[in-house]
C-alpha positions as CSV (number, residue, x, y, z in Angstrom):
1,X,10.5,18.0,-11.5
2,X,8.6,18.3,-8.4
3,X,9.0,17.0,-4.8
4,X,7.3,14.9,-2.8
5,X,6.2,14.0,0.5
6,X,5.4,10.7,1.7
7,X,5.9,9.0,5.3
8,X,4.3,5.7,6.3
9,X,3.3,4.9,9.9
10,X,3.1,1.2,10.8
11,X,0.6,0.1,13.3
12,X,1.7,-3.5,14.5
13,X,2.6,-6.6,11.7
14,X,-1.0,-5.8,9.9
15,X,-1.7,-2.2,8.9
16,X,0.6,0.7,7.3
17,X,-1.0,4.0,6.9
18,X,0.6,6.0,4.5
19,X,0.7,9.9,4.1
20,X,1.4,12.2,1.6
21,X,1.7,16.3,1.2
22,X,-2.4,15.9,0.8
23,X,-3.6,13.9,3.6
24,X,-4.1,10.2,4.2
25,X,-2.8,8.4,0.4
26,X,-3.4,5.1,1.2
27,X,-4.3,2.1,3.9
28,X,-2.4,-1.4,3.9
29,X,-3.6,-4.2,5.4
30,X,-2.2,-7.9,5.7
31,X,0.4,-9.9,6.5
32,X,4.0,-10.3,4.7
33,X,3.3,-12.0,1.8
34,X,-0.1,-11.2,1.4
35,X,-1.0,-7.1,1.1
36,X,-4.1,-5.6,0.2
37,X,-3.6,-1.9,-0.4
38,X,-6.7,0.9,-0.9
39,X,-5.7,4.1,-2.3
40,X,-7.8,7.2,-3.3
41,X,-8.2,5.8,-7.1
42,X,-7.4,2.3,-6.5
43,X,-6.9,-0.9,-5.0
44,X,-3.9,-3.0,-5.2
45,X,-3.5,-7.0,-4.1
46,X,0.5,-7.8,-3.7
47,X,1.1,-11.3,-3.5
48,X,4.8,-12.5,-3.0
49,X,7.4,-14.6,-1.6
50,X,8.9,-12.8,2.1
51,X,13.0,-11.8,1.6
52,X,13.5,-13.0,-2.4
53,X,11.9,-9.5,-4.0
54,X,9.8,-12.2,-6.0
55,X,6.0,-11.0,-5.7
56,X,2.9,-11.0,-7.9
57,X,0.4,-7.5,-8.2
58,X,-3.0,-6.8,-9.0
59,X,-4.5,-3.3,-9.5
60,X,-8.0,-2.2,-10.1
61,X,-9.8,0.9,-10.0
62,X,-11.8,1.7,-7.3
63,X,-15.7,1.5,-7.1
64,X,-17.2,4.5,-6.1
C-alpha cells in the first residue's frame, strides 16, 4: 500500500484547486450543487442536492 498526498486550496465559493505529490491534479469550478471538475485524464460533471449526500456524476475522458 502506498501513501498519498493530496491538499485542496479553495479560492472563494467557485474554484478549488487541488494538489497532489505530482503537481496540480485537478481544477473545480462551480457552485454547490453544480461542479465541473478537469483532471489530467478526465472530466467530471457532479450534479447534486446541497447537505443530503444525494448527487448525480458524469465522467468522460479528456480530449487531447
Amino acid at each position: 500500500m502506498g501513501i498519498r498526498f493530496r491538499k485542496s486550496f479553495s479560492f472563494g465559493k467557485l474554484l478549488k484547486l487541488n494538489v497532489g505529490k505530482s503537481g496540480i491534479t485537478s481544477v473545480s469550478i462551480g457552485i454547490p450543487g453544480l461542479r465541473q471538475t478537469l483532471g489530467r485524464k478526465r472530466r467530471t460533471t457532479t450534479i447534486g442536492i446541497p447537505g443530503t449526500g444525494i448527487s448525480y456524476v458524469r465522467k468522460s475522458k479528456r480530449r487531447k
